[in-house]
Backbone as ProteinMPNN parsed JSONL, in Angstrom:
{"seq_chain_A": "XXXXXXXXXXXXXXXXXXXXXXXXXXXXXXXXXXXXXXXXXXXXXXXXXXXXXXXXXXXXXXXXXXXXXXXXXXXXXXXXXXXXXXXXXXXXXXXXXXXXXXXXXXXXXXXXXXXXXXXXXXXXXXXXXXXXXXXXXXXXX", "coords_chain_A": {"N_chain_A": [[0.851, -1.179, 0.0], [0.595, 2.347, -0.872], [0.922, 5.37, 0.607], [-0.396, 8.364, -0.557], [-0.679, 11.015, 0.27], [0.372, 13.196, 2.208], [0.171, 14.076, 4.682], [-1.597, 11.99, 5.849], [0.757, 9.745, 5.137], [2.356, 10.855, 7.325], [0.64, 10.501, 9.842], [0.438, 7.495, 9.839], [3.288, 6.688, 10.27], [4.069, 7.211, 13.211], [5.578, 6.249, 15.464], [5.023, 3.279, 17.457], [6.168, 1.535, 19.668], [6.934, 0.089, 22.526], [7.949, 0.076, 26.222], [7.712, -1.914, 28.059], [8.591, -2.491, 31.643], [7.87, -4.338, 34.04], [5.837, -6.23, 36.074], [3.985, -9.521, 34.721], [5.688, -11.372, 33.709], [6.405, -14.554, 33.223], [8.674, -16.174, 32.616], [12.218, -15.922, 33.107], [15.189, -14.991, 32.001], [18.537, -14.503, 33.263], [20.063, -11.238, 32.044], [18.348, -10.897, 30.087], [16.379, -8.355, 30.105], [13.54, -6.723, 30.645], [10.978, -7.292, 29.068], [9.497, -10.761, 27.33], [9.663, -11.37, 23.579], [6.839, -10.736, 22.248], [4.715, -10.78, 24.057], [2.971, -9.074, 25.01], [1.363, -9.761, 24.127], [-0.422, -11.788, 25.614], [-1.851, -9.642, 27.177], [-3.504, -8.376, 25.955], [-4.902, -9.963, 23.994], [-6.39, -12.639, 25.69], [-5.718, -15.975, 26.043], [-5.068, -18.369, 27.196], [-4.78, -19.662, 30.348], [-4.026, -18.518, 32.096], [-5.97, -16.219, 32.712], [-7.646, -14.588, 34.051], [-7.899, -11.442, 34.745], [-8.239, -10.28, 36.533], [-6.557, -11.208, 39.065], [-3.882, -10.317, 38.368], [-1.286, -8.034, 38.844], [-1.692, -4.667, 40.2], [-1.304, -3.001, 38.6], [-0.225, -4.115, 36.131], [-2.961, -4.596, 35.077], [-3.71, -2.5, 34.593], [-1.639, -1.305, 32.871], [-2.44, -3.423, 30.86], [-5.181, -2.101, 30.066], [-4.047, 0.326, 28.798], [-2.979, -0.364, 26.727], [-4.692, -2.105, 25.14], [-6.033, 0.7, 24.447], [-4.391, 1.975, 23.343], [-3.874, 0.765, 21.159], [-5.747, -0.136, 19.547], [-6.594, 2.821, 19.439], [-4.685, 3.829, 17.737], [-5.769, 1.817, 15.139], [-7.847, 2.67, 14.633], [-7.743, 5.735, 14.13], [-4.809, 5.826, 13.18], [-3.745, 6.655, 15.248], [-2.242, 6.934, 18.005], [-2.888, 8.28, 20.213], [-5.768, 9.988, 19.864], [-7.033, 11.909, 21.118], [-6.855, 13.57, 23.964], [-7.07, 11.705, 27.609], [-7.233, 10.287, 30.55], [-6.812, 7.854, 31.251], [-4.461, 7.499, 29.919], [-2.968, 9.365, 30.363], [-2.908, 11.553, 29.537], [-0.962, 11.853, 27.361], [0.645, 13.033, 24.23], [1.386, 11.113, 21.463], [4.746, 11.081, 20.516], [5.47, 12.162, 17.058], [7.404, 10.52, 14.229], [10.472, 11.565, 14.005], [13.498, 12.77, 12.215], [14.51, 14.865, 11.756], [16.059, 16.24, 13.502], [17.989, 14.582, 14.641], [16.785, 13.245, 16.925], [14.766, 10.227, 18.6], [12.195, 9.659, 19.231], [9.715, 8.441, 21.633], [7.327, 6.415, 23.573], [7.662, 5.624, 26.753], [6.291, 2.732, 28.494], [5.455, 1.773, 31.254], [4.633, 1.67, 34.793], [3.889, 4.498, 34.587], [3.243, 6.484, 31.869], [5.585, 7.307, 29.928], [7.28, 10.061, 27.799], [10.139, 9.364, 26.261], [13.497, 9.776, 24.626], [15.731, 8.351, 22.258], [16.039, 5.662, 22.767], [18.118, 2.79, 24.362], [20.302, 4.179, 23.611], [22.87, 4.075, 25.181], [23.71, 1.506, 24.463], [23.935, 1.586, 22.123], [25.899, 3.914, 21.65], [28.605, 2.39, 22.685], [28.264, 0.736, 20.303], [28.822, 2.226, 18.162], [31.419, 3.057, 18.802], [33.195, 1.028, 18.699], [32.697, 0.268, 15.884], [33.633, 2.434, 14.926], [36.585, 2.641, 15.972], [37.227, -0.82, 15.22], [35.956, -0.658, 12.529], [36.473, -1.447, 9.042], [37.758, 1.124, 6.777], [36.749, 1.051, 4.067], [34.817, -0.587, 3.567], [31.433, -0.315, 3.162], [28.503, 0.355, 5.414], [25.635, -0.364, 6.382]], "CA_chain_A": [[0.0, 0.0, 0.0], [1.53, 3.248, -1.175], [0.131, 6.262, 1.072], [-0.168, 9.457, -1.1], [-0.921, 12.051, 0.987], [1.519, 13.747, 3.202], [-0.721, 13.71, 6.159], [-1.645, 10.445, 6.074], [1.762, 9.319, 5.29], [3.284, 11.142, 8.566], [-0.215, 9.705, 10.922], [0.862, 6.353, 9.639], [4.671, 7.071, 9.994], [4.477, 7.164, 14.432], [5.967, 5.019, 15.872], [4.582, 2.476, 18.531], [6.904, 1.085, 20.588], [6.725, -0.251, 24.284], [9.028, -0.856, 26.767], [7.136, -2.426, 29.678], [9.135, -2.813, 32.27], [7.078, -4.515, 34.969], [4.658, -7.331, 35.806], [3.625, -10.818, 34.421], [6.882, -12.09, 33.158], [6.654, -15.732, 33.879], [10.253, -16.884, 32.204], [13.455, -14.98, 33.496], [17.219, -15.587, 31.353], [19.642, -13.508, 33.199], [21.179, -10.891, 31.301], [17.207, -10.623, 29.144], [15.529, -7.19, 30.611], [12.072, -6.227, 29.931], [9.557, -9.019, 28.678], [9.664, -11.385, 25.947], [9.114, -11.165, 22.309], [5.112, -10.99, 21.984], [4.65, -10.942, 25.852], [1.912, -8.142, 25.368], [-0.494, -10.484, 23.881], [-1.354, -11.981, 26.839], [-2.673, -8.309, 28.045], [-4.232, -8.357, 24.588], [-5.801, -11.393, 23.7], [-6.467, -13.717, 26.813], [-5.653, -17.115, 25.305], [-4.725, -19.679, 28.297], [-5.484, -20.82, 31.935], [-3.848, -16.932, 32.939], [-7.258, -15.247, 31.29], [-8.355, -14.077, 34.789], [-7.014, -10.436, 34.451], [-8.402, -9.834, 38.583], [-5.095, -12.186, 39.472], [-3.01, -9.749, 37.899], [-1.473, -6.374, 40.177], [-2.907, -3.463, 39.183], [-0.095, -1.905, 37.134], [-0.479, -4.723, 35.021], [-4.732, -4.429, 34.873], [-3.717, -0.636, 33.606], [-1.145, -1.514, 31.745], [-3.319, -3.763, 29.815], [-6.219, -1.362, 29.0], [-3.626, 0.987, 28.101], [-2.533, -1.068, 25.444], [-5.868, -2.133, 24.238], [-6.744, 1.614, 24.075], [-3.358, 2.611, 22.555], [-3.799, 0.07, 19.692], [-7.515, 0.402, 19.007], [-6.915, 4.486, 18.711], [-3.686, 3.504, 16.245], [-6.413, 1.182, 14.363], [-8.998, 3.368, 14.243], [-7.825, 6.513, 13.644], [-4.037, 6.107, 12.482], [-3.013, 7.472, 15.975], [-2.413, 6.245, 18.848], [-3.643, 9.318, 20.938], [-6.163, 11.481, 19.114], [-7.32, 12.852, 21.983], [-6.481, 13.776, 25.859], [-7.15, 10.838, 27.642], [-7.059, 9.939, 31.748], [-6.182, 6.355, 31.037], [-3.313, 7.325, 29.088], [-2.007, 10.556, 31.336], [-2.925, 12.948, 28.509], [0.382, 12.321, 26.704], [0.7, 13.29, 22.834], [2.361, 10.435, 21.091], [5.29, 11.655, 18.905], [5.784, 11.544, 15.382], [8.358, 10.102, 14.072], [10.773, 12.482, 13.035], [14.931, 12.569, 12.509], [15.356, 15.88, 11.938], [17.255, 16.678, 15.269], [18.447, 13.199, 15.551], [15.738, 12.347, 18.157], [14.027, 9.137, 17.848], [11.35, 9.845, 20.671], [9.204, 7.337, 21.966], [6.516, 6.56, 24.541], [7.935, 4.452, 27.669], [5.262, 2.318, 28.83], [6.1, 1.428, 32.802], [3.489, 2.307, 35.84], [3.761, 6.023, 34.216], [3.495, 6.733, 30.225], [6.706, 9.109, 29.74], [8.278, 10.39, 26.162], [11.563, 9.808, 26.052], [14.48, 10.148, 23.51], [16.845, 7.443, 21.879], [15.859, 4.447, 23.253], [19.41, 2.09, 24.241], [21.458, 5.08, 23.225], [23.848, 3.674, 25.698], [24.45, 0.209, 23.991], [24.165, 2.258, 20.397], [27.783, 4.477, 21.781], [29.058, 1.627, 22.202], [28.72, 0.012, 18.579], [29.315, 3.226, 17.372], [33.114, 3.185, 19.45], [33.991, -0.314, 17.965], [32.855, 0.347, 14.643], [34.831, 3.975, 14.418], [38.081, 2.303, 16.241], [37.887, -1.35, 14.462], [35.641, -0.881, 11.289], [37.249, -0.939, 7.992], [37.396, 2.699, 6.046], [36.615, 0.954, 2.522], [33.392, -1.097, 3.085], [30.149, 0.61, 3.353], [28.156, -0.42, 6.627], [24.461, 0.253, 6.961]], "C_chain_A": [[0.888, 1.23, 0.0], [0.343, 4.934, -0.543], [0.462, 7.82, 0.112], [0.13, 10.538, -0.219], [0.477, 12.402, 2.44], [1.121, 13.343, 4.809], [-0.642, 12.698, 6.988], [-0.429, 9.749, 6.45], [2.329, 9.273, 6.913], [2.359, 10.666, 9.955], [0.618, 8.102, 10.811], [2.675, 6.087, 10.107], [4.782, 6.92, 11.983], [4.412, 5.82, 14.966], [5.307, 4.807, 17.366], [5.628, 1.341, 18.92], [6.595, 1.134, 22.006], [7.378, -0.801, 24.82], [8.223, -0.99, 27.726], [7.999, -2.861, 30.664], [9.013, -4.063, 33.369], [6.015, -6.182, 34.663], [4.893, -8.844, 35.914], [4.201, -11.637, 33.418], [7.173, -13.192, 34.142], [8.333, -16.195, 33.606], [11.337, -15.471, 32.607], [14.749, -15.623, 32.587], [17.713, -13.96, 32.483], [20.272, -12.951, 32.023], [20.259, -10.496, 30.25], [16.953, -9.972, 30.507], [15.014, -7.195, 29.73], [11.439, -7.516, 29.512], [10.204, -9.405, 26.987], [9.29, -11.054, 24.86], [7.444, -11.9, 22.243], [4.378, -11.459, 23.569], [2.83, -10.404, 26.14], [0.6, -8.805, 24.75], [-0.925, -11.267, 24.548], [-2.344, -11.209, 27.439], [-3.51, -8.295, 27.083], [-5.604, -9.498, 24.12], [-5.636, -12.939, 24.597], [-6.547, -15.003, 25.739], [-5.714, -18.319, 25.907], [-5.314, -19.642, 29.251], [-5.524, -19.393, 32.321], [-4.959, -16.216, 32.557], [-7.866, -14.362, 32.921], [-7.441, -12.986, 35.025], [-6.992, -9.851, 36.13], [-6.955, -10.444, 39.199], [-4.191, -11.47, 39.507], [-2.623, -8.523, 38.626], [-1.925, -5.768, 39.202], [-2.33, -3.061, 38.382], [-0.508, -2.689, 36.376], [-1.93, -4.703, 34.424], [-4.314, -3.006, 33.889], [-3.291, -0.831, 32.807], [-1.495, -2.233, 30.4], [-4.383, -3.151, 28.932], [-5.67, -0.029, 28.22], [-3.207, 1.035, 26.661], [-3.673, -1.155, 24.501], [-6.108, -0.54, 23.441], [-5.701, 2.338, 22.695], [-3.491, 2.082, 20.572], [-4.778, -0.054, 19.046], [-7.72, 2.081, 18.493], [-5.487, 4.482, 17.253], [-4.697, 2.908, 14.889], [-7.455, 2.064, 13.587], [-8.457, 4.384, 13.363], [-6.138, 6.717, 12.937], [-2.955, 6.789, 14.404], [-3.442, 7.358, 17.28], [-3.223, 7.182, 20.717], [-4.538, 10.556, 20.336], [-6.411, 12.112, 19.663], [-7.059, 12.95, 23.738], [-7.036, 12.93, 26.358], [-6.359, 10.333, 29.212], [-6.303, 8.806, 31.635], [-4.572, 6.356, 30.619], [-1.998, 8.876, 29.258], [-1.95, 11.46, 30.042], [-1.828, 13.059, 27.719], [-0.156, 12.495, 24.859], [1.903, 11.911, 22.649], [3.279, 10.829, 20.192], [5.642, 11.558, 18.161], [7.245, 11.484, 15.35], [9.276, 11.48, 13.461], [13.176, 11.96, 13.571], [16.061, 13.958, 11.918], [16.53, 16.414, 12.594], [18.061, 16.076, 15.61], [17.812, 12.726, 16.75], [15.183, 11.132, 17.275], [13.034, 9.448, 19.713], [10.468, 8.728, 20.261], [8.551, 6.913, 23.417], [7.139, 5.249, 25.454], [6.832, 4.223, 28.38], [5.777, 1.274, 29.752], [4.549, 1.784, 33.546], [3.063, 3.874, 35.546], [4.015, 6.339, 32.568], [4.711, 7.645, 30.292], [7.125, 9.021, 28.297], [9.69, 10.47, 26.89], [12.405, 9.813, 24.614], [15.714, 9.286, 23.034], [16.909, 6.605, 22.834], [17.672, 3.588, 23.435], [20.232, 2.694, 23.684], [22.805, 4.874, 23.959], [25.003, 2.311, 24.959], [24.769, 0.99, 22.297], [25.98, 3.017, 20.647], [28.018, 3.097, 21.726], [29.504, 0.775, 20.737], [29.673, 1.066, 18.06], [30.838, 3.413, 17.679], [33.463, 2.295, 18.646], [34.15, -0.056, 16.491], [34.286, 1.22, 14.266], [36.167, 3.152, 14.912], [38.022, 0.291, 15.345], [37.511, -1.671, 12.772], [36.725, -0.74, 10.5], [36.597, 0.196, 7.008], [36.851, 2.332, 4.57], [35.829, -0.035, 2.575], [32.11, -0.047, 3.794], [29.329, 0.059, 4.405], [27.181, 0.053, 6.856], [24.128, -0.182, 8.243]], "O_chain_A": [[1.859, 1.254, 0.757], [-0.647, 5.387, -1.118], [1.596, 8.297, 0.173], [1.298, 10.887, -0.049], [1.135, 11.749, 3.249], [1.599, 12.624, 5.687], [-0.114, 12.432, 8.068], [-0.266, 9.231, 7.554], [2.633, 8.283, 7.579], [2.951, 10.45, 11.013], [1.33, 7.699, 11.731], [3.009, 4.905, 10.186], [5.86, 6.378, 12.227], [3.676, 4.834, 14.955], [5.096, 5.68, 18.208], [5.708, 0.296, 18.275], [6.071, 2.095, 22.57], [7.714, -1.943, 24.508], [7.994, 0.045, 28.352], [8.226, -4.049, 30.436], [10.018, -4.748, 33.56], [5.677, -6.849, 33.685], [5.617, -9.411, 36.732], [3.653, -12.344, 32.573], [7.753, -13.157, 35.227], [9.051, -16.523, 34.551], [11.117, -14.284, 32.367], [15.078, -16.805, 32.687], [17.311, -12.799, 32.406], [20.855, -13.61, 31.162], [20.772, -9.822, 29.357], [17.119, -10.481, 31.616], [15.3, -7.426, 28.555], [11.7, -8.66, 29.884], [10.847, -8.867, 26.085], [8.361, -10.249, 24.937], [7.052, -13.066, 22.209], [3.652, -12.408, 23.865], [1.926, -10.841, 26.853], [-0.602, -8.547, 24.818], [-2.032, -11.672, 24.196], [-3.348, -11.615, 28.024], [-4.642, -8.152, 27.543], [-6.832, -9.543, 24.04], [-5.018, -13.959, 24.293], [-7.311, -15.011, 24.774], [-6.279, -19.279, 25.382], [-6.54, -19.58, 29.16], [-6.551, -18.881, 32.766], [-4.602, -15.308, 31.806], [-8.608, -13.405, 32.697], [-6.312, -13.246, 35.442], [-6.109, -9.242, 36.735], [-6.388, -9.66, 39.96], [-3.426, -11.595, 40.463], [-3.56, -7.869, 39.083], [-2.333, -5.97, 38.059], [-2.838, -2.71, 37.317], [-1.357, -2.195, 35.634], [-2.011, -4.805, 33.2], [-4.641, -2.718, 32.737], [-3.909, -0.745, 31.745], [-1.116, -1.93, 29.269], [-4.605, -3.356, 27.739], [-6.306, 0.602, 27.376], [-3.11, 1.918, 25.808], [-3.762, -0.569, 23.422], [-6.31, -0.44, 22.231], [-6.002, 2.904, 21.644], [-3.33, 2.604, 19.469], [-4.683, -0.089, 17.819], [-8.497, 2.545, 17.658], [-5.507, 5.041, 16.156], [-4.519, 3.382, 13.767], [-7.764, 2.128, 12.397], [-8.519, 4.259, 12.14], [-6.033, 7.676, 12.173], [-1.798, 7.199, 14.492], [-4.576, 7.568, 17.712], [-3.753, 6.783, 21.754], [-4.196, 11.738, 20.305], [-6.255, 13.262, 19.252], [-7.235, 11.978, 24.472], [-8.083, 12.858, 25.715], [-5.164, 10.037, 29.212], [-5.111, 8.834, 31.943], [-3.718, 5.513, 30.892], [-0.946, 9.233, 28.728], [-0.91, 11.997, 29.663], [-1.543, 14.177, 27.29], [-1.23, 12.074, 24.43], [2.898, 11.701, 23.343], [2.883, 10.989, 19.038], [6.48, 10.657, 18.151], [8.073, 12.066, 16.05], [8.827, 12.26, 12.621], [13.792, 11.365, 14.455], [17.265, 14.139, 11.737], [17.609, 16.872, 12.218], [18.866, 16.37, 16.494], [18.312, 11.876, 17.486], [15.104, 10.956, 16.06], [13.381, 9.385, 20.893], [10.364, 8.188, 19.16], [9.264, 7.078, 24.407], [7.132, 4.097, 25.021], [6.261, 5.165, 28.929], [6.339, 0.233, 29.412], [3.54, 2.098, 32.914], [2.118, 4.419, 36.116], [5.186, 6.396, 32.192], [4.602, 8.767, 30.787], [7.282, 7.944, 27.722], [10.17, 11.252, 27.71], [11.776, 9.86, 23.557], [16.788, 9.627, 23.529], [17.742, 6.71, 23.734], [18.452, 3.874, 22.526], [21.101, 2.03, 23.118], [23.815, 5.398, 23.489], [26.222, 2.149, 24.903], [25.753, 0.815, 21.578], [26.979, 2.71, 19.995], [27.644, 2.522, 20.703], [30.582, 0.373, 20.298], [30.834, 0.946, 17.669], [31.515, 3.931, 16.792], [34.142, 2.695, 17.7], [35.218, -0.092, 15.878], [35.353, 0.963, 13.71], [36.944, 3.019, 13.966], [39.091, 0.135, 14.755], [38.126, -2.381, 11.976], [37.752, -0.157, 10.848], [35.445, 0.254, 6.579], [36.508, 3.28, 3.864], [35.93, -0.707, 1.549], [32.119, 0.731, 4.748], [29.459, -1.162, 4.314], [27.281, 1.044, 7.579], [23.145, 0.286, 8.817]]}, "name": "protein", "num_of_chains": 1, "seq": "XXXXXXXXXXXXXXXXXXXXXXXXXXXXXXXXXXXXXXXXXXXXXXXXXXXXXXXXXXXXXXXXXXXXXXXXXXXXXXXXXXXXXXXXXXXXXXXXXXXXXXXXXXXXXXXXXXXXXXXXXXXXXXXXXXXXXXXXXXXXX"}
C-alpha cells in the first residue's frame, strides 16, 4: 500500500513502541531485561489458563487497558492518541521524526513518559567499535 498524501503518510509514519518494564513475566534468562518477544499479547488477547485479568497487580490491569486503548486508537484513527485521555495521562504520542536526531518514543512502565533514543547507551558503544575497528573501505548500513 503506497500512502499518497503527506498527512496520512506522517499519521501512519508514528511510531509504537513499548518498553514495559514490569509485571507478568513468567520466564526470566539472566542478562534478558524487559519481557519477551510478543509478551503483550497476553494483556491483549487472553488465550490460556492466565485469562483471569483480577489475578493480575494493578499496574499490570492498567497496563493492559492501556494497550488495548493505545492500539484500538492507532487502528482506528491512524493514531495512537487522538485525543487527551485519563487512562493514558494525557500524553501526545510523537511523530516520528529525525530531523534533530531524536528518535522519541513513549515508555510504557506504571507512568506513560516520552523519552528520547531508546538504548542510546548500547548504540555508543557500537558506534566506538565500529569507528576504532571498522574498515574505512566497506560501506556499513
Amino acid at each position: 500500500m503506497q500512502v499518497e498524501d503527506e498527512a496520512n503518510r506522517t499519521e501512519i509514519g508514528r511510531l509504537i513502541r513499548e518498553i514495559y518494564t514490569g509485571g507478568g513475566n513468567d520466564v526470566h534468562y539472566d542478562g534478558a531485561e524487559y519481557v519477551g518477544h510478543a509478551e503483550e499479547l497476553r494483556y491483549i488477547f487472553c488465550s490460556d489458563s492466565r485469562c483471569n485479568f483480577t489475578t493480575y497487580p494493578e499496574a499490570d490491569q492498567i497496563t493492559s487497558q492501556r494497550l488495548l486503548s493505545i492500539w484500538t486508537n492507532f487502528a482506528k484513527y491512524q493514531n495512537p492518541t487522538p485525543e487527551p485521555s485519563e487512562l493514558l495521562q494525557n500524553i501526545t504520542w510523537p511523530l516520528v521524526s529525525t530531523e534533530n536526531g531524536d528518535y522519541l518514543y513513549v515508555d510504557i512502565n506504571e507512568n506513560l513518559e516520552i523519552k528520547n533514543h531508546p538504548k542510546e547507551e548500547i548504540y555508543a558503544r557500537w558506534m566506538e567499535l565500529y569507528d576504532n575497528l571498522g574498515f574505512t573501505d566497506f560501506d556499513t548500513y
